[in-house]
C-alpha beads as a LAMMPS data file, in Angstrom:
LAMMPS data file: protein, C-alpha beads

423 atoms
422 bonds

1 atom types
1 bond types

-500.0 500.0 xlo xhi
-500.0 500.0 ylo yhi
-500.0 500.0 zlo zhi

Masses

1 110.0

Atoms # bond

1 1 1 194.511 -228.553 -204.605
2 1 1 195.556 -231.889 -202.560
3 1 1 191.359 -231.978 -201.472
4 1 1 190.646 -232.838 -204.835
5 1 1 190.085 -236.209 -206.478
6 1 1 193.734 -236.858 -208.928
7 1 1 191.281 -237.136 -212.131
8 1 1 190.709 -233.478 -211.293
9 1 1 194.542 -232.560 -210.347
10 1 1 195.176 -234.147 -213.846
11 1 1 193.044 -232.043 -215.510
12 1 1 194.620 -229.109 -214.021
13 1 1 197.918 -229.341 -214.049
14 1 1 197.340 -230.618 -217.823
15 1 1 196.183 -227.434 -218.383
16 1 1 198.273 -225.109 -216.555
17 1 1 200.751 -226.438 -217.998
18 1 1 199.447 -226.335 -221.977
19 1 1 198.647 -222.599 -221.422
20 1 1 201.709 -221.756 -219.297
21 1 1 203.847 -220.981 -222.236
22 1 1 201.333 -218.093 -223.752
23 1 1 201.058 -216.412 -220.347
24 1 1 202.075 -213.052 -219.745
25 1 1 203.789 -212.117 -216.220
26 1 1 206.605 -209.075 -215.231
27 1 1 209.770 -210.565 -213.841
28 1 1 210.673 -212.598 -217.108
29 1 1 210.868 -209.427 -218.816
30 1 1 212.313 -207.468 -216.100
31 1 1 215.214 -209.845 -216.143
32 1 1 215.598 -209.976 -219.709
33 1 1 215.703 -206.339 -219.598
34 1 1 218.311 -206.183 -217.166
35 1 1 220.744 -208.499 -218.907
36 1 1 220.265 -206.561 -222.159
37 1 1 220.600 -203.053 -220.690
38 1 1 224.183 -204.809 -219.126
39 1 1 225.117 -205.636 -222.348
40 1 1 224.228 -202.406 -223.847
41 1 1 226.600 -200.303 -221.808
42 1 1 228.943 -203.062 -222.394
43 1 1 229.065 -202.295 -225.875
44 1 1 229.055 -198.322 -225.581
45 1 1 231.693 -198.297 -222.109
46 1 1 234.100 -197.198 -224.666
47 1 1 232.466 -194.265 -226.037
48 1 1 230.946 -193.263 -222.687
49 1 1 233.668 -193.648 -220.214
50 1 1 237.151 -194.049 -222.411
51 1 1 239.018 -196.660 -223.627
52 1 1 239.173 -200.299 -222.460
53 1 1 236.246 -199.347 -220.303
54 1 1 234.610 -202.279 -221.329
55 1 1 237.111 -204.787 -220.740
56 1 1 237.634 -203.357 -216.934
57 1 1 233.878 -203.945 -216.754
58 1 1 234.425 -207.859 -217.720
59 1 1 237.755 -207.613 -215.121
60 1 1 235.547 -206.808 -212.314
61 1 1 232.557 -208.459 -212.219
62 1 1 233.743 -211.888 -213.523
63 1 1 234.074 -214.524 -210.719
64 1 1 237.938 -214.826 -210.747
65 1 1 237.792 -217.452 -207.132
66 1 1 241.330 -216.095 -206.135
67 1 1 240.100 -212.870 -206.223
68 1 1 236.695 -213.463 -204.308
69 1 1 238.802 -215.645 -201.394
70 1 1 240.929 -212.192 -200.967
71 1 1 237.787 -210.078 -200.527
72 1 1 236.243 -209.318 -203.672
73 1 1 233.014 -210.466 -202.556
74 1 1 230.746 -208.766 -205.312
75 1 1 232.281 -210.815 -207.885
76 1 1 229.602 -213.566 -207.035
77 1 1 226.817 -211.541 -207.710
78 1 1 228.325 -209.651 -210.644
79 1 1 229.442 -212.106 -212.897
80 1 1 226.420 -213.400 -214.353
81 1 1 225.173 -209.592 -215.133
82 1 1 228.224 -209.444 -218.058
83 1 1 228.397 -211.590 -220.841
84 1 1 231.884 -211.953 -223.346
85 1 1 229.980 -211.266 -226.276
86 1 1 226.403 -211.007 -228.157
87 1 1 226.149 -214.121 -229.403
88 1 1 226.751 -215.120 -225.546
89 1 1 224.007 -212.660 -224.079
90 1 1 221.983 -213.637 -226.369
91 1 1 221.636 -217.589 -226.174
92 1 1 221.610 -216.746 -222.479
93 1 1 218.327 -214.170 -222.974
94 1 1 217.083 -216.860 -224.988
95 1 1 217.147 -219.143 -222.032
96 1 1 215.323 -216.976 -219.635
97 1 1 212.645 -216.688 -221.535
98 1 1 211.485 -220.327 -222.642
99 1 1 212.079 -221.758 -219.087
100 1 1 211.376 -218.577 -217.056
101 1 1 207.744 -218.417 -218.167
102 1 1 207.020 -222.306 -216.679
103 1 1 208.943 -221.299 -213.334
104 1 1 207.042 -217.790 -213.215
105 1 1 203.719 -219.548 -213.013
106 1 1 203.935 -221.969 -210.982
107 1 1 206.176 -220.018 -208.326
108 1 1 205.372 -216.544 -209.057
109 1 1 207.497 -213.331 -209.126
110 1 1 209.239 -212.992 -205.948
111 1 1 210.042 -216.656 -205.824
112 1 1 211.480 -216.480 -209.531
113 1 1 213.764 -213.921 -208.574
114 1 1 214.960 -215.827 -205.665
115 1 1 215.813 -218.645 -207.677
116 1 1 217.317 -216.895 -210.585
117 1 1 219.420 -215.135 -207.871
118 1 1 220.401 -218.356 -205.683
119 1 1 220.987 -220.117 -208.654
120 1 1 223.741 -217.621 -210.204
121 1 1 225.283 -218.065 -206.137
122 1 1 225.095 -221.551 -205.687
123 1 1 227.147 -221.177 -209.783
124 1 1 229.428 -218.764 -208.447
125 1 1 230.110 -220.743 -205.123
126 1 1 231.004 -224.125 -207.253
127 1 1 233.720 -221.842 -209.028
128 1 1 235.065 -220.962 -205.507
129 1 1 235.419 -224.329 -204.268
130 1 1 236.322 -225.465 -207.778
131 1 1 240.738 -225.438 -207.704
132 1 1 240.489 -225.595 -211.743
133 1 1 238.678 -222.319 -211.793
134 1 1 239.620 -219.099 -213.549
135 1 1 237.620 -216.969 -214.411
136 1 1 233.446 -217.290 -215.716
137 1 1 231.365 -214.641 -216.871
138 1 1 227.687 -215.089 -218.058
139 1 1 223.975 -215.737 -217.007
140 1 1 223.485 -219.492 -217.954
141 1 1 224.412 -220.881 -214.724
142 1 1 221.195 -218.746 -213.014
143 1 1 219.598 -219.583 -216.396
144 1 1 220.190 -223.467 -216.167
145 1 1 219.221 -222.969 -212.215
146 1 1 215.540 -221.970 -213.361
147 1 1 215.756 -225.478 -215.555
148 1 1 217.041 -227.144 -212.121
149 1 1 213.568 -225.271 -210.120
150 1 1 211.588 -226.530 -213.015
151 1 1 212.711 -230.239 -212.510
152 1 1 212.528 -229.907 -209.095
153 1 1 208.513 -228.714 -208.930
154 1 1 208.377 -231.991 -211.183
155 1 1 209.790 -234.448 -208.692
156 1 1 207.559 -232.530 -205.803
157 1 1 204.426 -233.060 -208.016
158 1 1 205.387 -236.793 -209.037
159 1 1 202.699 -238.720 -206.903
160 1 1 199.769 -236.861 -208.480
161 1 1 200.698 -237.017 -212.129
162 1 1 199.914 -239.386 -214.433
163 1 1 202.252 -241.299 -216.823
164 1 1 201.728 -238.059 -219.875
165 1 1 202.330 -235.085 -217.085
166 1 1 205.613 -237.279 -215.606
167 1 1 207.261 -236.901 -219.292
168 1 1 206.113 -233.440 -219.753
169 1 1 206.965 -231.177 -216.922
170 1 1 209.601 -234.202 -215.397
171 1 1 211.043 -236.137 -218.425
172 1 1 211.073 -233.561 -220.728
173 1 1 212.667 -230.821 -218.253
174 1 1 215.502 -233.313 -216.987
175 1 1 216.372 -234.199 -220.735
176 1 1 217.258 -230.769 -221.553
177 1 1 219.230 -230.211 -218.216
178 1 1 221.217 -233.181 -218.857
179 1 1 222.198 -232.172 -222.527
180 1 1 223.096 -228.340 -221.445
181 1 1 225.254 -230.112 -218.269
182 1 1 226.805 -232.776 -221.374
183 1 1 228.308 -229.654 -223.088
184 1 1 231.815 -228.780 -223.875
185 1 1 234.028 -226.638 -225.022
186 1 1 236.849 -223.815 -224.421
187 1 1 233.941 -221.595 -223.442
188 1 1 231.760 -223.695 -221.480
189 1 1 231.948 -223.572 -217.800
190 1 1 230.586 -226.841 -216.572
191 1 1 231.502 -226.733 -213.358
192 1 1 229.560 -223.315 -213.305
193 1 1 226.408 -225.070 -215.359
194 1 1 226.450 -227.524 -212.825
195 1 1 226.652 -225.387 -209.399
196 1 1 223.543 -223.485 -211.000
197 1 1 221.897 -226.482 -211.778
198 1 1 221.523 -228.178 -208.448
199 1 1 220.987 -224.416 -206.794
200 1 1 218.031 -224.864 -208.739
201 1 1 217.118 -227.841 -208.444
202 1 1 217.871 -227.764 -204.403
203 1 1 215.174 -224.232 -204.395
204 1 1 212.786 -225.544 -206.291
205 1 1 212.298 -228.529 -204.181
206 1 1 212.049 -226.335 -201.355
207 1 1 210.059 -223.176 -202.351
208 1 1 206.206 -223.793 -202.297
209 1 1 205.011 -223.238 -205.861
210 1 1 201.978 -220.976 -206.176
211 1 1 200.261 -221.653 -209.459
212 1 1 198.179 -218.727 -209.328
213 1 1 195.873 -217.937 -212.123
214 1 1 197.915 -217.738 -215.514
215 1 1 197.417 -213.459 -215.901
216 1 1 198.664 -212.804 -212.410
217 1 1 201.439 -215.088 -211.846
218 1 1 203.957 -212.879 -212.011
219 1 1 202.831 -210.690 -209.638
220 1 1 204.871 -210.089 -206.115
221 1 1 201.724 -208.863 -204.719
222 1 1 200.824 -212.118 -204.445
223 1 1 203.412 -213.349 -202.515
224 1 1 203.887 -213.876 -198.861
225 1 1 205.318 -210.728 -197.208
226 1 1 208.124 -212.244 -195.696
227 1 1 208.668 -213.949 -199.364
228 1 1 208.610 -210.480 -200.643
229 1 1 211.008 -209.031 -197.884
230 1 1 213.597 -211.817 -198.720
231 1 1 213.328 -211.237 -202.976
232 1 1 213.821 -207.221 -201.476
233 1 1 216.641 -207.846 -199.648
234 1 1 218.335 -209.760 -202.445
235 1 1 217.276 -207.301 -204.770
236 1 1 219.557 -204.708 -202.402
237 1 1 222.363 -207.206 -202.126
238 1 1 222.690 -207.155 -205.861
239 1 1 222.561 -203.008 -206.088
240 1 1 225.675 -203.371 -203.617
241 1 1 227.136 -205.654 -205.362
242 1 1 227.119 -203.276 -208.528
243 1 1 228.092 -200.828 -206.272
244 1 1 231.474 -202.270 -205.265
245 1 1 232.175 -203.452 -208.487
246 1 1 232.112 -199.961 -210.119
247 1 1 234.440 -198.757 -206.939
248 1 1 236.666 -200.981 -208.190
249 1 1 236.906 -200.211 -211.845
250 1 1 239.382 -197.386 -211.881
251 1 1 241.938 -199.557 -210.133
252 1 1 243.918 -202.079 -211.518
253 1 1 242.924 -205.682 -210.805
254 1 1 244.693 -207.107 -207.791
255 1 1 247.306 -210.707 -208.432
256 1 1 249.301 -211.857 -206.175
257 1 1 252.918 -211.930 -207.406
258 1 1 253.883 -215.742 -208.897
259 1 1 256.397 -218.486 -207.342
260 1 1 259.121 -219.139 -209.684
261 1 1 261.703 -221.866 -210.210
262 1 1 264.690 -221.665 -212.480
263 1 1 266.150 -223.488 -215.381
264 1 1 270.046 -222.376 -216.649
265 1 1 270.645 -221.632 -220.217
266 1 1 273.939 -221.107 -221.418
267 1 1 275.397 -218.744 -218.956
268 1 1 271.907 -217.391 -217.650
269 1 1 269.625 -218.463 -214.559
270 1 1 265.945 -217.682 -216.006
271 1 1 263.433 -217.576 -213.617
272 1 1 260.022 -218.102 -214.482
273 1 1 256.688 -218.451 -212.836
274 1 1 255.812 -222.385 -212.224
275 1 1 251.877 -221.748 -211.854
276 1 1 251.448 -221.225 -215.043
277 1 1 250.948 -224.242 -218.238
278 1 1 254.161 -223.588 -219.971
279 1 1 254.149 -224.592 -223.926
280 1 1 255.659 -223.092 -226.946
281 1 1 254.907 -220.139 -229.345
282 1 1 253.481 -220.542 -232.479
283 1 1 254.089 -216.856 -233.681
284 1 1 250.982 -217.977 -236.219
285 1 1 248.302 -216.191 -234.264
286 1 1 250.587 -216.030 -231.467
287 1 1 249.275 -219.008 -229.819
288 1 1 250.659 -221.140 -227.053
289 1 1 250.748 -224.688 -227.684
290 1 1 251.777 -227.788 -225.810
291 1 1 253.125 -228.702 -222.488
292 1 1 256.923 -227.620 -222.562
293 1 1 258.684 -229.554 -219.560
294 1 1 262.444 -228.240 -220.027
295 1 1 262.458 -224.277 -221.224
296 1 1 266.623 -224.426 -222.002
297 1 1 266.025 -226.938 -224.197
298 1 1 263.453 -225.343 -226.327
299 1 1 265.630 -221.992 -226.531
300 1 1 268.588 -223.980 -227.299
301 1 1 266.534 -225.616 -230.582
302 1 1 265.134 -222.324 -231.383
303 1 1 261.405 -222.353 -229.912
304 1 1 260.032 -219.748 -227.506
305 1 1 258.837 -220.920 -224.345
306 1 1 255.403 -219.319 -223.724
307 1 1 252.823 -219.435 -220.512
308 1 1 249.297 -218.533 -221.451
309 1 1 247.983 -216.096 -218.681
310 1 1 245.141 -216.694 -216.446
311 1 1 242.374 -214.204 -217.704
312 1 1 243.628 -212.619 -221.167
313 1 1 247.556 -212.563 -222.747
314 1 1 250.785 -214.404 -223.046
315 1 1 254.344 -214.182 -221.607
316 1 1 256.568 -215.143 -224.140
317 1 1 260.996 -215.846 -223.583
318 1 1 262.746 -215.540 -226.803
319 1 1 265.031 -214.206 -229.454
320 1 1 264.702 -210.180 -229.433
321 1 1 265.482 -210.040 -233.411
322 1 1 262.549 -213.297 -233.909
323 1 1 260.182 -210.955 -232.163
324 1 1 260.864 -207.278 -232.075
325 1 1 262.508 -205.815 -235.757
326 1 1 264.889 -203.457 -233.028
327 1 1 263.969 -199.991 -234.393
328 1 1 265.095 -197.254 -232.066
329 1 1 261.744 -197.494 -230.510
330 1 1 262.698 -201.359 -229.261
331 1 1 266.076 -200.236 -228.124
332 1 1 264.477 -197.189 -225.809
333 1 1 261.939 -199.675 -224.307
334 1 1 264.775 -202.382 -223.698
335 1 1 267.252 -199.823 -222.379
336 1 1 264.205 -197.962 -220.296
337 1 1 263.302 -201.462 -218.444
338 1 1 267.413 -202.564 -218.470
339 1 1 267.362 -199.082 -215.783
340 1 1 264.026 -199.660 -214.143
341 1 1 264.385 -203.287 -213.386
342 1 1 260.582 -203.253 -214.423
343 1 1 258.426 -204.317 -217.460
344 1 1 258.400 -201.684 -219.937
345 1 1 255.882 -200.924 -222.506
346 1 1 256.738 -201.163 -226.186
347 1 1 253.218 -200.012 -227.381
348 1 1 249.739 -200.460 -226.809
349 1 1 249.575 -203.895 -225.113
350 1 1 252.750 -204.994 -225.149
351 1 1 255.381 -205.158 -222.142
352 1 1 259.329 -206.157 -222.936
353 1 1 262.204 -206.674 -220.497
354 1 1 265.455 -207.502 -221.888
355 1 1 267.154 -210.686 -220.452
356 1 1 271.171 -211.042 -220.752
357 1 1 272.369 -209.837 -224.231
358 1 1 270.024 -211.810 -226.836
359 1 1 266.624 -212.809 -224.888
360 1 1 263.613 -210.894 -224.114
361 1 1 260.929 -211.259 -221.863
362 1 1 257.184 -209.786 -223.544
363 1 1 253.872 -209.609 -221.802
364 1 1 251.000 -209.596 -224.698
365 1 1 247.556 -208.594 -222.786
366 1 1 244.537 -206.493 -223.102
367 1 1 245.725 -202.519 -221.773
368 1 1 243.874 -202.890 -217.779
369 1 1 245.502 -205.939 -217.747
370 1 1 249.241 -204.730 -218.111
371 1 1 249.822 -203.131 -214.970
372 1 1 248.319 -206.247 -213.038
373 1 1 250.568 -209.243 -214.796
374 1 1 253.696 -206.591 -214.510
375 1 1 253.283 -206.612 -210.997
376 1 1 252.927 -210.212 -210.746
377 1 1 255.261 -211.330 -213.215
378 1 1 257.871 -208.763 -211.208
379 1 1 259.773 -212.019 -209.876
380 1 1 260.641 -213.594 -212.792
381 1 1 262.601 -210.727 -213.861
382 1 1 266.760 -210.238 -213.378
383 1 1 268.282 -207.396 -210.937
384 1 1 268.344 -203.817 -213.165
385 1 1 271.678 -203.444 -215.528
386 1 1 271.941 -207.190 -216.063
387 1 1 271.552 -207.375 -219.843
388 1 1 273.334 -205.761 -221.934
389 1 1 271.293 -203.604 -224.627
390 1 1 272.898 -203.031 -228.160
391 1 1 272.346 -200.151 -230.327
392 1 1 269.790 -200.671 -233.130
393 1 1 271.714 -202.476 -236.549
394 1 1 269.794 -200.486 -239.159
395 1 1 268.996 -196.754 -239.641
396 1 1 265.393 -196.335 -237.848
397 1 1 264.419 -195.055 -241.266
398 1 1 264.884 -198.295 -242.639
399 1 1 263.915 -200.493 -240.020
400 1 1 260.138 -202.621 -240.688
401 1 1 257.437 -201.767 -238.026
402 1 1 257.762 -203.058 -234.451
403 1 1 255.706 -206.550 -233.993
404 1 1 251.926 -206.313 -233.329
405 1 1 249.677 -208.284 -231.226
406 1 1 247.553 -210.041 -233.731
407 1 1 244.128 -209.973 -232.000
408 1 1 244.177 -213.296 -231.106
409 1 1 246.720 -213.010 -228.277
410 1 1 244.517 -210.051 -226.577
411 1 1 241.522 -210.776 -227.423
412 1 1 240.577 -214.026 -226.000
413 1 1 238.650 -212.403 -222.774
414 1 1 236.293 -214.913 -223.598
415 1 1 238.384 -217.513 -221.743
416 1 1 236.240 -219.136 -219.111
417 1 1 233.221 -217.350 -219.753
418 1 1 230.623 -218.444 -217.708
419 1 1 228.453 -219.638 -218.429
420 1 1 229.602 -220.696 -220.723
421 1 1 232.976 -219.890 -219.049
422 1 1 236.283 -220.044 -220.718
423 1 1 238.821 -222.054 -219.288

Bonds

1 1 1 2
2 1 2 3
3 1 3 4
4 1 4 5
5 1 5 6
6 1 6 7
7 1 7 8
8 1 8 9
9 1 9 10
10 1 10 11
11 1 11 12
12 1 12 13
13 1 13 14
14 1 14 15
15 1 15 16
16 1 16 17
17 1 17 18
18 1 18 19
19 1 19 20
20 1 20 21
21 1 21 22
22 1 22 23
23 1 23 24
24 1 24 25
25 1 25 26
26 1 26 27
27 1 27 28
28 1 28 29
29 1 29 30
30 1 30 31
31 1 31 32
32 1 32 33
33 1 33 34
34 1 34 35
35 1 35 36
36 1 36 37
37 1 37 38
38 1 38 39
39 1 39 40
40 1 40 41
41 1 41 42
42 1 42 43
43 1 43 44
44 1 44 45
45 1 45 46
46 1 46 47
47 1 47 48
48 1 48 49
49 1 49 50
50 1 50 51
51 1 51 52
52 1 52 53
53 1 53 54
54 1 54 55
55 1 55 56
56 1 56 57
57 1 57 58
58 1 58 59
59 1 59 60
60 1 60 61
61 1 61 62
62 1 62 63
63 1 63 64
64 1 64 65
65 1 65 66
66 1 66 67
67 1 67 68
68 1 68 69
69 1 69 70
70 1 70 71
71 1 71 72
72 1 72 73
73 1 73 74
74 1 74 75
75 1 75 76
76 1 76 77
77 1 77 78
78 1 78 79
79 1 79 80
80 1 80 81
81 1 81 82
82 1 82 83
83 1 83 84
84 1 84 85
85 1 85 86
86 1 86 87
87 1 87 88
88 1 88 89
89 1 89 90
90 1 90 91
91 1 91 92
92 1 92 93
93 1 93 94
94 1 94 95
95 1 95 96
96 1 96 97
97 1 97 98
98 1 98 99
99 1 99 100
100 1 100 101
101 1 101 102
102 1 102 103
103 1 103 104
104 1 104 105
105 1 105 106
106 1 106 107
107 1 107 108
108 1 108 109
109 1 109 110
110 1 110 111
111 1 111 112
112 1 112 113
113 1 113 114
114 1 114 115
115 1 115 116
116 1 116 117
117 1 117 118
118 1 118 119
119 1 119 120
120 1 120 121
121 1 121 122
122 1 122 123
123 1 123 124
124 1 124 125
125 1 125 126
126 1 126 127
127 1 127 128
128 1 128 129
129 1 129 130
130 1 130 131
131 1 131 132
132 1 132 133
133 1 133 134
134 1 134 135
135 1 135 136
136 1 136 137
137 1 137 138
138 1 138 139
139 1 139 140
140 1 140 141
141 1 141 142
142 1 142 143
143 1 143 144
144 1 144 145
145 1 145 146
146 1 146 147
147 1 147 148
148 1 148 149
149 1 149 150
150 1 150 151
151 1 151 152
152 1 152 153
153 1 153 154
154 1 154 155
155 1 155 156
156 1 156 157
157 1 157 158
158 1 158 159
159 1 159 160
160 1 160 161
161 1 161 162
162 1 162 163
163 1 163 164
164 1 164 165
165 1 165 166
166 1 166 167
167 1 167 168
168 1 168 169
169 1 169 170
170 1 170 171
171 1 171 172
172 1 172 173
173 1 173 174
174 1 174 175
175 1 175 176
176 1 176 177
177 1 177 178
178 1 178 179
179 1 179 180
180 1 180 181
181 1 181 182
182 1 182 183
183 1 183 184
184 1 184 185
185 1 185 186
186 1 186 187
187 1 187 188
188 1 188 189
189 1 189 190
190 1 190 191
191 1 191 192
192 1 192 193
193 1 193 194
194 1 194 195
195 1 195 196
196 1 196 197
197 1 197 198
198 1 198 199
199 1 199 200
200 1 200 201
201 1 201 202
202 1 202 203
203 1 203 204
204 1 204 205
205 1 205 206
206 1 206 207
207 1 207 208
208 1 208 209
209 1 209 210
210 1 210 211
211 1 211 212
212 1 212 213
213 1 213 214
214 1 214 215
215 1 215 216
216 1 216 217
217 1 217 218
218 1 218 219
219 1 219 220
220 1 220 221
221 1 221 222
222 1 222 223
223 1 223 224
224 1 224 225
225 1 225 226
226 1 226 227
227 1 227 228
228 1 228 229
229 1 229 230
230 1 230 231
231 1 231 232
232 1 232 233
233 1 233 234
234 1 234 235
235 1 235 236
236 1 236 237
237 1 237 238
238 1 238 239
239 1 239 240
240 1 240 241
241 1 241 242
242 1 242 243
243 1 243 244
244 1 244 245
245 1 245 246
246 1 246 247
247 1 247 248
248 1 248 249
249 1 249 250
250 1 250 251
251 1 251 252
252 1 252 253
253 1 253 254
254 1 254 255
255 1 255 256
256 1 256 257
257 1 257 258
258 1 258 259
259 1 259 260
260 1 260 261
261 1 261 262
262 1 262 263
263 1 263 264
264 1 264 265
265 1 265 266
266 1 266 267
267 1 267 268
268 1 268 269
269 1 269 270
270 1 270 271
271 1 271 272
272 1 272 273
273 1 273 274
274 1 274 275
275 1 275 276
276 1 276 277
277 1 277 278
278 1 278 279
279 1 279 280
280 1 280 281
281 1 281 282
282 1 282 283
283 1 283 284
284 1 284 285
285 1 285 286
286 1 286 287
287 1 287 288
288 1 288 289
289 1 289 290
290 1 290 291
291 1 291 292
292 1 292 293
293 1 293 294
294 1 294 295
295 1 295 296
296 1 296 297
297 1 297 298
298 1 298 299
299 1 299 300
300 1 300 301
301 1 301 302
302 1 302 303
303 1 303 304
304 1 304 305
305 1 305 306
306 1 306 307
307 1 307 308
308 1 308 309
309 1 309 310
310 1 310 311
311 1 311 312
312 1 312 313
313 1 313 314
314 1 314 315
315 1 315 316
316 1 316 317
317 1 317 318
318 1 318 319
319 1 319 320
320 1 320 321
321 1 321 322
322 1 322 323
323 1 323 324
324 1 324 325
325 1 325 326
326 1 326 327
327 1 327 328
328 1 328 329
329 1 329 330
330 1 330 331
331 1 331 332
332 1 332 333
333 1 333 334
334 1 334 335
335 1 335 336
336 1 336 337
337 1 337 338
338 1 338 339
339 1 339 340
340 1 340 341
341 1 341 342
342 1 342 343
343 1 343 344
344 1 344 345
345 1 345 346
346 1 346 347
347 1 347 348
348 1 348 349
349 1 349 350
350 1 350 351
351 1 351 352
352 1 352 353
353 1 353 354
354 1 354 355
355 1 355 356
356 1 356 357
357 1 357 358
358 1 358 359
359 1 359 360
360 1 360 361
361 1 361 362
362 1 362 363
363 1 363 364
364 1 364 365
365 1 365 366
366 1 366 367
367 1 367 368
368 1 368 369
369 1 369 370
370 1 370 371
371 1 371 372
372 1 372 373
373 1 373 374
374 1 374 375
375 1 375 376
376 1 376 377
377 1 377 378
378 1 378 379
379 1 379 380
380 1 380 381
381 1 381 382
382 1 382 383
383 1 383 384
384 1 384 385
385 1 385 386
386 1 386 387
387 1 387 388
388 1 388 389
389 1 389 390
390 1 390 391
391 1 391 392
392 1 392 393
393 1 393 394
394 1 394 395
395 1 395 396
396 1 396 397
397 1 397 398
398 1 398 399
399 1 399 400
400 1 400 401
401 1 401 402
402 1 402 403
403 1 403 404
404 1 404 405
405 1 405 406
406 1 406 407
407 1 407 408
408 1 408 409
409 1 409 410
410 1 410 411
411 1 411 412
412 1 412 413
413 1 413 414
414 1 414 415
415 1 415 416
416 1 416 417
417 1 417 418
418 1 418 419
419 1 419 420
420 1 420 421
421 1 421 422
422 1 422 423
């Protein structure tokens, strides 16, 4: 290609790159396949393996960075296999296949796979090092990374094209990855967008591109055997990865237990975790809001101090009669965690421990979640037989159901996603 005279280059690359966009190859569809197969058995866990199977799939494969620095080292493969939602999976499938075409032919199979799988690293590695992290599910950081290789073949290629080719497969390219980068929100993981980005940018600078004839580009018989032998050993990397991660989904997710510090109201010492944003509820929703700085004082004027947890839920402090109607089924959780000196569960995702002879701590979460924040949260809570737990005030036929989680407080899983991340 470099023997020939630039009119002729032009001409070339003008048209490989007109016609790229009808071509045909295998590893675009093999990867679109894969995420939507993932987000298949996300949506049928439930009936296949029991409840809340799906939500332990999110738990762990999602790149939670305190959990990879203790060990959990498949989380930075896994994370961009599982999407929050469909809407998510599916602007991410989108993705993959208007700028996976471009990258398969001019770098072929075995090198798209590498970057699509370096790209979703070099993402999950930008979480790690990232102290703001929580937790980021999703594919667009690997998808933004083939963006990144597509830029990068376009700086590699700048001497030899001419002023039309230098909009189109440079200009062009590096406009879009600058508007998905500019994006915000609750659920967009920049930091993730970004580490993908420059993974791809960074490989495709460095990987040779191929630009083999538009019906064969995609195939890894065409690559260099040691090129294939690397996109193989990746390949197995990732089947490990899987591997681990579905070792790991009957346990409960591991969280190391919380500092506290204390504040005194009336004749109590509350403890409470300092990690953790503190606000106050709005029982609308149940939604914390705010940055509370002194918890005695919002008891004192009748608000509920609140600390949003770090992947799905809410610890709420406050009045037991403002949040629980104290049927006999309140008073045998209260009086069952008052023994235990443990969180004890009301119902289905909800935790209570009662705190001297009005207050009560409650743990809203998701159901794999509860065991994992009652652990944590264990320091927070007063020795056993320090409250004292009163009889229920109305006949239990009488009394109006027990408080629900509205969905809002348990189902916000969606909170980095990745890619989109929630934070």
């Amino acid at each position: 290609f470099k023997a020939l005279p630039p009119e002729i280059q032009q001409l070339l690359l003008q048209q490989w790159w007109v016609r790229t966009l009808r071509r045909r190859g295998y590893t675009v569809p093999v990867l679109l396949g894969l995420i939507l197969a993932v987000a298949i058995f996300q949506a049928q866990a439930d009936n296949w393996l029991g409840a809340h199977t799906a939500t332990r799939v999110l738990l762990v494969s999602a790149c939670v960075p305190d959990l990879v620095l203790r060990g959990e080292w498949w989380r930075l493969a896994t994370w961009w296999l599982v999407h929050a939602d469909v809407w998510h999976m599916m602007i991410n499938a989108l993705m993959v296949l208007v700028i996976g075409r471009p990258v398969e032919a001019a770098f072929g199979g075995a090198r798209l796979w590498l970057i699509w799988l370096g790209s979703g690293l070099a993402a999950a590695v930008a979480l790690v090092v990232t102290p703001e992290s929580t937790w980021t599910v999703g594919a667009s950081g690997a998808a933004i990374g083939l963006l990144g290789a597509l830029v990068g073949l376009g700086l590699k290629l700048l001497p030899v094209l001419g002023p039309r080719l230098r909009w189109t497969m440079v200009g062009v390219p590096a406009l879009a990855l600058v508007l998905l980068l500019s994006l915000s929100g609750e659920r967009v993981d920049q930091v993730a967008h970004l580490g993908g980005a420059l993974g791809g940018l960074a490989l495709g600078l460095l990987l040779r591109p191929q630009f083999l004839p538009l019906s064969r580009s995609g195939s890894w018989r065409l690559a260099e055997p040691w090129m294939r032998l690397l996109a193989l050993l990746a390949t197995l990397g990732l089947v490990a990865a899987v591997a681990a991660a579905a070792s790991a989904l009957p346990h409960p997710l591991r969280w190391p237990a919380y500092k506290t510090d204390e504040f005194r109201f009336d004749d109590l010492q509350v403890r409470y975790p300092t990690e953790l944003r503190r606000g106050t509820l709005n029982k609308q929703g149940l939604r914390c809001r705010g940055d509370l700085t002194d918890g005695a004082w919002a008891l004192r004027t009748g608000r509920m101090p609140c600390w949003p947890l770090p992947l799905s839920g809410l610890l709420v402090l406050g009045q037991r009669e403002a949040l629980f109607s104290m049927d006999a089924g309140d008073q045998a959780a209260f009086e069952r965690a008052n023994a235990s000196g443990q969180f004890e569960q009301r119902q289905e995702g909800v935790l209570v421990y009662p705190l001297g002879d009005q207050l009560v701590w409650v743990i809203f979460a998701e159901e794999p979640l509860l065991p994992t924040y009652a652990k944590a949260l264990a320091p927070i809570l007063p020795p056993p037989g320090s409250a004292r737990v009163e009889g229920a005030t109305l006949p239990e036929a009488l009394t109006p159901v027990a408080l629900d989680p509205p969905a809002a407080a348990t189902a916000n899983l969606a909170a980095p996603i990745g890619t989109t991340g929630p934070r």
